[in-house]
Each structure stands twice: as structure tokens, then as C-alpha cells.
C-alpha positions as CSV (number, residue, x, y, z in Angstrom):
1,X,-74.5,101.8,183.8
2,X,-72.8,104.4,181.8
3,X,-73.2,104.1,177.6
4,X,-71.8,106.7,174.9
5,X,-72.7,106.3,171.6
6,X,-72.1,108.8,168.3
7,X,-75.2,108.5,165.7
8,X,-74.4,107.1,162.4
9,X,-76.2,107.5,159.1
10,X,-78.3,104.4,160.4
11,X,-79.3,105.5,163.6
12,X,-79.7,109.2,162.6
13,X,-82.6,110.6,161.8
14,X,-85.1,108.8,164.7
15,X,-86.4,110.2,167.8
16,X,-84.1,110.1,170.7
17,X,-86.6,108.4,173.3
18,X,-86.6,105.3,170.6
19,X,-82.4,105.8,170.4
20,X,-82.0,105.5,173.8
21,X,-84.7,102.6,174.0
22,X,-82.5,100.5,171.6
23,X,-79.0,101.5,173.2
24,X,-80.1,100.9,177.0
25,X,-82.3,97.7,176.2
26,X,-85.1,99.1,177.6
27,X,-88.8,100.2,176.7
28,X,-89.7,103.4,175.5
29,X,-91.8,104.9,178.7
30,X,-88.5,104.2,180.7
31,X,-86.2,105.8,177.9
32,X,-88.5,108.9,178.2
33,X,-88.0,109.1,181.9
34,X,-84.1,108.9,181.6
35,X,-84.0,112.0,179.3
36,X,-86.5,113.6,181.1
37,X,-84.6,113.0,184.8
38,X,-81.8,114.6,183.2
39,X,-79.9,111.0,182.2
40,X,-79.3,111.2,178.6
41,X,-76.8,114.0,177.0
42,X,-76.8,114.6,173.6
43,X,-73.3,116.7,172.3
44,X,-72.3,117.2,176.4
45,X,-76.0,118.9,177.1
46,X,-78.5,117.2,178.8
47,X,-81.4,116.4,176.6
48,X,-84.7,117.1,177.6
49,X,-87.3,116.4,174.4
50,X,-87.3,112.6,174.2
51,X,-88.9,113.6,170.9
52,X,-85.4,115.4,169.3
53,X,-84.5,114.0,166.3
54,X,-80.7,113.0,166.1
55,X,-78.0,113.9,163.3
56,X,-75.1,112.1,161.7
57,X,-72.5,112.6,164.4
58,X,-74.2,113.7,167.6
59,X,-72.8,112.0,170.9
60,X,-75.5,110.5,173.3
61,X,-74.6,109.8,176.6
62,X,-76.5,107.6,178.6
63,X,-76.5,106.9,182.5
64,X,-79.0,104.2,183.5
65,X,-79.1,104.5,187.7
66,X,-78.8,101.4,189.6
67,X,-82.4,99.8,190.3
68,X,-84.0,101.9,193.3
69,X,-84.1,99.1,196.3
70,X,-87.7,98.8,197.1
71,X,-88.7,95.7,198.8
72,X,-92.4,94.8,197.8
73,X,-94.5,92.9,200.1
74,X,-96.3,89.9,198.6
75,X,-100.0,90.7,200.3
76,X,-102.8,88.2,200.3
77,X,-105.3,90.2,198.6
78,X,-108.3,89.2,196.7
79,X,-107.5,89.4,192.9
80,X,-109.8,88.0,190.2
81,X,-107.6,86.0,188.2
82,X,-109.5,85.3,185.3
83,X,-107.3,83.2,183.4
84,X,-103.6,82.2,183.2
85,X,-100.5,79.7,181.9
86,X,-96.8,79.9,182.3
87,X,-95.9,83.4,180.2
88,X,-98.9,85.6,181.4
89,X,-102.6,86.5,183.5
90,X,-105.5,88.5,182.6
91,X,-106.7,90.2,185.3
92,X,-110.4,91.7,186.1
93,X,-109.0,94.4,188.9
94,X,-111.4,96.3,190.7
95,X,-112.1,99.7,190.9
96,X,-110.0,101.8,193.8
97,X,-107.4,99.3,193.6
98,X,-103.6,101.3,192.4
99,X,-101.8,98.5,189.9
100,X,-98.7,99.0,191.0
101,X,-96.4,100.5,194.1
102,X,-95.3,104.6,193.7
103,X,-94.7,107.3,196.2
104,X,-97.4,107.5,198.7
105,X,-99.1,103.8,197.8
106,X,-96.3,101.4,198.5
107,X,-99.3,98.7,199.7
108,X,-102.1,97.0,199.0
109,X,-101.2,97.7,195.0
110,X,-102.3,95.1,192.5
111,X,-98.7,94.4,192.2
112,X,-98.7,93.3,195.7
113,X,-101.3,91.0,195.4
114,X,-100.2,89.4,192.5
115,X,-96.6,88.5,194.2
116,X,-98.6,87.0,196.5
117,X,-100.8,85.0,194.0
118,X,-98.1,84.3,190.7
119,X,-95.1,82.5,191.2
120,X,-93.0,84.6,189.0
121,X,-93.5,88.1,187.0
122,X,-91.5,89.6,184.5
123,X,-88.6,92.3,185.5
124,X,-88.6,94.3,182.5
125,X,-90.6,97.4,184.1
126,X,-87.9,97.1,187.1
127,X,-88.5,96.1,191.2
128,X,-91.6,98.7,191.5
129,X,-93.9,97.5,188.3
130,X,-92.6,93.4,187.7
131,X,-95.3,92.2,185.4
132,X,-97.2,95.5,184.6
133,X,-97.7,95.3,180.8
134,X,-100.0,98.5,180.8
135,X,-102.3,99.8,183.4
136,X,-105.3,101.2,184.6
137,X,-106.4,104.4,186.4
138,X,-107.0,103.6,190.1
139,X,-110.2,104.3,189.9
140,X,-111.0,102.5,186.6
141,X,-112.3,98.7,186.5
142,X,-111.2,96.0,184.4
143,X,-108.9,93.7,182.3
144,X,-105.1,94.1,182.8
145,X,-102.5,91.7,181.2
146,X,-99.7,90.6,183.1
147,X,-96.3,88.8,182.0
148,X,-95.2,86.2,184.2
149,X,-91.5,86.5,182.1
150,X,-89.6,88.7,180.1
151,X,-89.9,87.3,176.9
152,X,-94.1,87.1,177.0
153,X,-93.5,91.4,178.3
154,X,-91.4,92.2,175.6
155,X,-93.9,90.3,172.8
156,X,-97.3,91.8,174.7
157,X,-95.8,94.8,174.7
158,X,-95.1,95.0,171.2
159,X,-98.6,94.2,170.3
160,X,-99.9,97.3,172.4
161,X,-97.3,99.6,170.9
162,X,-98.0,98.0,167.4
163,X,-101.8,98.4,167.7
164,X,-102.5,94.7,167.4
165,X,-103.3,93.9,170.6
166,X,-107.2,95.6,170.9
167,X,-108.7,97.1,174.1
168,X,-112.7,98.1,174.4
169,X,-113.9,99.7,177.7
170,X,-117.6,100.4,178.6
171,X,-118.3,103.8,180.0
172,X,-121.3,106.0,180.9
173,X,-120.7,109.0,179.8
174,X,-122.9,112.7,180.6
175,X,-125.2,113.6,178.1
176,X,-126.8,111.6,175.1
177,X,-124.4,111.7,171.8
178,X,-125.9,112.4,168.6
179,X,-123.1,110.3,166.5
180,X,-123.6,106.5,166.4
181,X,-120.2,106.5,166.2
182,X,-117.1,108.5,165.4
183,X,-113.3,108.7,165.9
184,X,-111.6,111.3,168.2
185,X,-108.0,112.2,167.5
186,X,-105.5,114.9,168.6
187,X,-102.6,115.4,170.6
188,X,-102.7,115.1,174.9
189,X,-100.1,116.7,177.4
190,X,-99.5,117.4,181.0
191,X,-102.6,120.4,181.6
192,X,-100.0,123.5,182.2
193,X,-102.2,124.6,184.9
194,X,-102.8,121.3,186.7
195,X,-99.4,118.9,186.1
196,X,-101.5,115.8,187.8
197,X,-104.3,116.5,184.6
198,X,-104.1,116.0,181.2
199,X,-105.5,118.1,178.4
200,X,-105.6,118.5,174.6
201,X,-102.6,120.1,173.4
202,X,-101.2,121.9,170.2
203,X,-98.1,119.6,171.1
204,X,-98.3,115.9,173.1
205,X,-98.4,112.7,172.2
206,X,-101.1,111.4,169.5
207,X,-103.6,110.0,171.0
208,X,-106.9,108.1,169.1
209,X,-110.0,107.0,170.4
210,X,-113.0,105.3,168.3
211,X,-116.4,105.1,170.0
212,X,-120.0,103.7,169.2
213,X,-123.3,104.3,171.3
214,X,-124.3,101.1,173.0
215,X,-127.8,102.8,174.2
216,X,-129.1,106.2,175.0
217,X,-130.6,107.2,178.1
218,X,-132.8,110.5,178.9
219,X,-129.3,112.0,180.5
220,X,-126.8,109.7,179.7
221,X,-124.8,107.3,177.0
222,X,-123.2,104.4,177.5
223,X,-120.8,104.1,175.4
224,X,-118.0,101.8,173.8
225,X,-114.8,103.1,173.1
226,X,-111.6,101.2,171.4
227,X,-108.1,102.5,172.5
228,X,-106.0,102.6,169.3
229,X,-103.0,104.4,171.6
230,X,-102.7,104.4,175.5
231,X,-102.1,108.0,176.7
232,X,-102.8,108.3,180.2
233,X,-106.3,108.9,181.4
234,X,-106.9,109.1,177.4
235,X,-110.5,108.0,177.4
236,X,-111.4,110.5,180.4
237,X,-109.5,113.5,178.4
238,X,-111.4,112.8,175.1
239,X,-114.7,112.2,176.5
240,X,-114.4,115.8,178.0
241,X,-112.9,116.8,174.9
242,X,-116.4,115.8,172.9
243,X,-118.6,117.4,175.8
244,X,-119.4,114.2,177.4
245,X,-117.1,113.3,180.2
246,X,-117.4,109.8,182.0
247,X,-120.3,110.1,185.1
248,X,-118.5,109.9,188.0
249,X,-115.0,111.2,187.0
250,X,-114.5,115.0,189.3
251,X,-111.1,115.5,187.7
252,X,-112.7,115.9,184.2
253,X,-115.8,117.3,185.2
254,X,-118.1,114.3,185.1
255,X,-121.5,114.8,187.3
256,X,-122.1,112.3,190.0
257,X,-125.7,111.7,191.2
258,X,-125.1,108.9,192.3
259,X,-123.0,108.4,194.9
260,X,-120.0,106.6,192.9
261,X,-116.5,105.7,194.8
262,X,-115.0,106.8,191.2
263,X,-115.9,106.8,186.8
264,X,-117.7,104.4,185.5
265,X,-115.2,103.4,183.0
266,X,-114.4,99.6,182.6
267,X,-112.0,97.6,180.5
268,X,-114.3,95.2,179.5
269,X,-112.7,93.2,175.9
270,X,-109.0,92.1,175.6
271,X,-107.8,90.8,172.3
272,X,-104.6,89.1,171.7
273,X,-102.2,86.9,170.3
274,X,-100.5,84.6,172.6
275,X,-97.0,85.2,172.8
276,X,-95.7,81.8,172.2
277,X,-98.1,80.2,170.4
278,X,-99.3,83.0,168.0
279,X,-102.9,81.7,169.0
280,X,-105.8,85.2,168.8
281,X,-107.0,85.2,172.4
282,X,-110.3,87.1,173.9
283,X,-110.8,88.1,176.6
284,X,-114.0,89.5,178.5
285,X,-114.9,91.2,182.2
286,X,-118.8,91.9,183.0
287,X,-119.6,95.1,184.2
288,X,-119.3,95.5,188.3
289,X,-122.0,95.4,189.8
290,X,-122.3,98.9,190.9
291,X,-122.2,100.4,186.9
292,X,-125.0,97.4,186.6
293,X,-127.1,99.1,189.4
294,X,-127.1,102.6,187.9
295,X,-127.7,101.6,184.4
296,X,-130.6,100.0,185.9
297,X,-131.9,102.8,187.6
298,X,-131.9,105.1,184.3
299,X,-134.4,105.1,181.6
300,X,-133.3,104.1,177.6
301,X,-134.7,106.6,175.0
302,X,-137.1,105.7,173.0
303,X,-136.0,104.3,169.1
């Protein structure tokens, strides 16, 4: 699908990643990977900030490719469905489990499960993500929402972009924090020296964290942490950012005593409004049983 379209007064003066969103009918995330693949010319030049701002005039060509055929396996794999009607799941996944198919993990993805387990997901995220609302780290536990149409994706993802929908995650971080509780906020990128990392940056995407101390242990804190944006690996990054990185996690530089398969990060609270019925909705996940076991084997500071 081909598209060319001049700016006007009215659609001037935005970002072109929320342009092309609009023109192409298609979320933001994907918009960004059409400029940055080199889709999206703006004046005849290929455009490659999806953060440009447009002018009165400017011609924006878009070329949305034809849907990659990938033919996903439904797989009968254990999935803790936690709760679910007709426009979406919550979903408690497990840590090592990748949520959905990419190059080099084509099986045994969350997304193959649930193919196996819902009888229908939403295709806005396209044949390799149907359903995927927002995700998880592989190796990070916990609650996922998934849209069983496109009309619950479209109004769960708003929330998340909109900052009504609210996400708290449990994590045991190195060190013992001397703030109660506190709000980290700057800008993350792609690290420059390691592309699969992510780092603070002068430049990036805001990204904004808010924290409290659950309890303090001789080494360690566990902490709870509230995404107000979803950058990837954003709580990992800032929790190395404030000297504490999450136990467990090597690519940030968390230690790991303990013998973990992974961080011990988990999505623990989901709060939302139910897309059709407007209804507030929470949502909770107990710790797994292996963060139980090590929180166990530590010893609280005194008060």
C-alpha cells in the first residue's frame, strides 16, 4: 500500500511518527519502524527521525509492505490464564517465556500458546504479535493484557499510551535505598556501544519511573516501581541508573548469588478500564515462587 500525502496547516506542526500513524491507520511503534526501515519519504528523501516535525507543504510518502507470511503454530503450552471475556485476557506469564515470535524464537512464544488457548486475537500488531497489547522482557514475570479483537487493542492501547492504564512490578534490587520513595526521569536510547542495550541518553525517548521501598534487607531492597511510560527494559535501565540494578539481571550489572534463570522483576498489579464497559478493573499476580524463596532466605533491617 502506497499513500502520498502534502501537510496542511492542520496536520503541520506534529511529529512525523504520529503523521504517519494517523495516514497509514496504524500504531505508533509500527509507524516508527516504517520511517526507520526506510518506508516513509518526506519532500522525495527518505526520512529517518520519526521525531521530525513537519511544515505546511511537505510531501510524505508512505509505502506500507505487504504483511510478511509467517505461519504461527498454535502450541499446547501451559499458560496461566488468569482471567478473560469476549474483548480481552490477563495473563500471569512466566519468566523465560518470549511473548511473541521474532527472528531466532519462532516457537514456544506466548503468542503460540495463546493461539492454542483463545479462540480469536486481535490483528492490529500484524501475523507475528496478534493480541500483544504491550510486553514483557523474556526474562521478566508477570501480568500481560491481551485483546481478543481490534476494537478492545485499539481502546487498551490508548489507555497505556494515555497513562490511564497503571502497571506496578515488584523487584529486588542490589543494595538498600535510602529514599522511601522518589521519581526517576530522563531520556533512554539504544546504548551506542551495545545496540541490544539500552542506556540513559542526552536524546531518546522520555521515560518515567516512580518507586517506593517495600522492605530493606542487609544487601538488598525490594522495591515497587509504577511505569508511567513503557520504554523497553525501562525499569532495568533506571534501576542501574539510581545504582541499584535488579539482582539477577547480567545485562545491567545486577549481582546474582543466587543461582537465578534471570531478574527478579515481576509485573505484579494491572489497573484498567474495560474497554466496553468503562468498568476500573484490577488485576493481581503473586510473586513466583522462586523470588518468594530468596526473599526468604535474606534478612529485613531492623526499623
Amino acid at each position: 500500500m502506497e499513500k502520498k500525502i502534502t501537510a496542511t496547516a492542520d496536520t503541520a506542526a506534529v511529529r512525523l511518527d504520529v503523521f504517519v500513524a494517523q495516514k497509514a491507520d496504524c500504531t505508533r511503534s509500527h509507524a516508527k519502524t516504517l520511517i526507520e526501515d526506510g518506508n516513509v519519504r518526506v519532500n522525495g528523501a527518505n526520512a529517518i527521525k520519526p521525531g521530525a516535525t513537519l511544515k505546511v507543504g511537505d510531501v510524505v510518502e508512505i509505502d506500507v509492505p505487504a504483511p510478511k507470511e509467517l505461519n504461527l503454530e498454535p502450541q499446547d503450552i501451559p499458560v496461566d490464564i488468569i482471567w478473560q471475556d469476549d474483548d480481552f485476557a490477563v495473563v500471569n506469564k512466566p519468566q523465560g517465556m518470549v511473548v511473541h515470535p521474532a527472528p531466532g524464537s519462532y516457537d514456544n512464544t506466548l503468542v503460540n500458546a495463546l493461539l492454542f488457548r483463545l479462540s480469536s486475537l486481535s490483528g492490529i500488531n500484524g501475523v507475528a504479535r496478534p493480541g500483544i497489547v504491550h510486553r514483557l522482557d523474556k526474562d521478566t514475570s508477570g501480568l500481560l493484557v491481551v485483546a481478543k479483537n481490534d476494537f478492545a487493542h485499539a481502546a487498551l492501547q490508548k489507555q497505556i499510551a494515555e497513562k490511564s492504564a497503571k502497571r506496578y512490578y515488584y523487584a529486588l534490587v542490589d543494595g538498600v535505598l535510602e529514599k522511601d520513595c522518589g521519581e526517576i526521569r530522563n531520556f533512554l536510547a539504544r546504548s551506542v556501544s551495545d545496540r541490544k542495550k539500552y542506556a540513559v541518553s542526552k536524546e531518546g525517548r522520555l521515560a518515567v519511573t516512580l518507586y517506593k521501598v517495600v522492605e530493606r534487607y542487609t544487601a538488598y531492597t525490594l522495591v515497587e516501581y509504577e511505569l508511567k511510560t513503557g520504554r523497553t527494559h525501562q525499569i532495568r535501565v533506571h534501576s542501574k541508573y539510581i545504582g541499584h540494578p535488579v539482582v539477577g539481571d547480567r545485562t545491567y550489572g545486577g549481582s546474582d548469588r543466587f543461582g537465578l534463570n534471570g531478574q527478579l522483576l515481576h509485573a505484579h498489579k494491572l489497573v484498567l478500564t474495560h474497554p466496553r464497559t468503562g468498568e476500573e478493573m484490577t488485576f493481581e499476580a503473586p510473586l513466583p515462587d522462586y523470588f518468594v524463596r530468596v526473599l526468604e532466605s535474606l534478612k529485613p533491617l531492623k526499623k
